[in-house]
N, C-alpha and C positions, 0 to 999 in steps of 0.2 A: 159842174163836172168838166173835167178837163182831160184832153185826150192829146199825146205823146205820141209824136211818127219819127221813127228810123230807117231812113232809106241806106241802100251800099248798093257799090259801082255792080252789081247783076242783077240789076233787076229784081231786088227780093225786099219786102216792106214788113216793118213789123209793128204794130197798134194797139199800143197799149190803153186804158180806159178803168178807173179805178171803180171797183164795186161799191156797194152798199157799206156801212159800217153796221159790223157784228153787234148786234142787241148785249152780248155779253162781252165785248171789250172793243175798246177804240180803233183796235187794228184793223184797217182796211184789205180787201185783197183785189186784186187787178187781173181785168180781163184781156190777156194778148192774145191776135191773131198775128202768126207768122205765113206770109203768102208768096207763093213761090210764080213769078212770072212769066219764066223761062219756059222751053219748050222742052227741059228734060227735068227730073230728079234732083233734088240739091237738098245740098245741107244747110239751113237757114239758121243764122246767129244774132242776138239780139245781146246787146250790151247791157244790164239793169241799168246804168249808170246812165246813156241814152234816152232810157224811155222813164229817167225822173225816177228811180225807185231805187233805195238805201236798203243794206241789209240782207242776210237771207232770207230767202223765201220758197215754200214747199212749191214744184210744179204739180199739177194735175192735167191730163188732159181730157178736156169737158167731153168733147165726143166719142172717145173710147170709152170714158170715164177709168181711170187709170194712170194711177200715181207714179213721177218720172224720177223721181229725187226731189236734191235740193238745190237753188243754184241762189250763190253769193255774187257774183261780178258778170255770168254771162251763163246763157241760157242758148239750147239748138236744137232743131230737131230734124229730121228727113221727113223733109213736103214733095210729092207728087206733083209731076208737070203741071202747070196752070191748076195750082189745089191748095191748100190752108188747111194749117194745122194750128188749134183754136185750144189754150190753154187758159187756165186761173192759175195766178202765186199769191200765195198767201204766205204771212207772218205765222 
């Protein structure tokens, strides 16, 4: 297992970690947490292309449970001061 870090100049990390492969097809999907370090609100962006991943891919996000779209080249969300917002993309 290999795990992908994308740091940018504020303070904001994003970690990606590829899941299990589906019983019913090769496609893998990847767990990102995007973590906001700052002491306010921000808008966190993650490049796929960074964090090692080709393609579009469906966002979810795991702890809402609640599907965001789709994101081809870059992905974002609004994280809470010192807070993480914890997605799956899948193919």
């Amino acid at each position: 297992m290999r795990r992908r870090q994308f740091l940018s100049l504020l303070g904001s990390v994003a970690i990606a970690t590829p899941g299990p492969a589906s019983a019913q097809s090769a496609n893998r999907t990847y767990r990102v947490g995007l973590f906001n370090r700052g002491p306010e609100s921000a808008r966190v962006s993650a490049k796929c292309s960074d964090l090692g991943l080709t393609g579009a891919h469906s966002v979810r996000d795991i702890w809402l449970q609640k599907d965001l779209g789709r994101a081809t080249n870059e992905f974002s969300a609004e994280v809470p001061r010192h807070g993480v917002v914890f997605v799956r993309l899948s193919r």
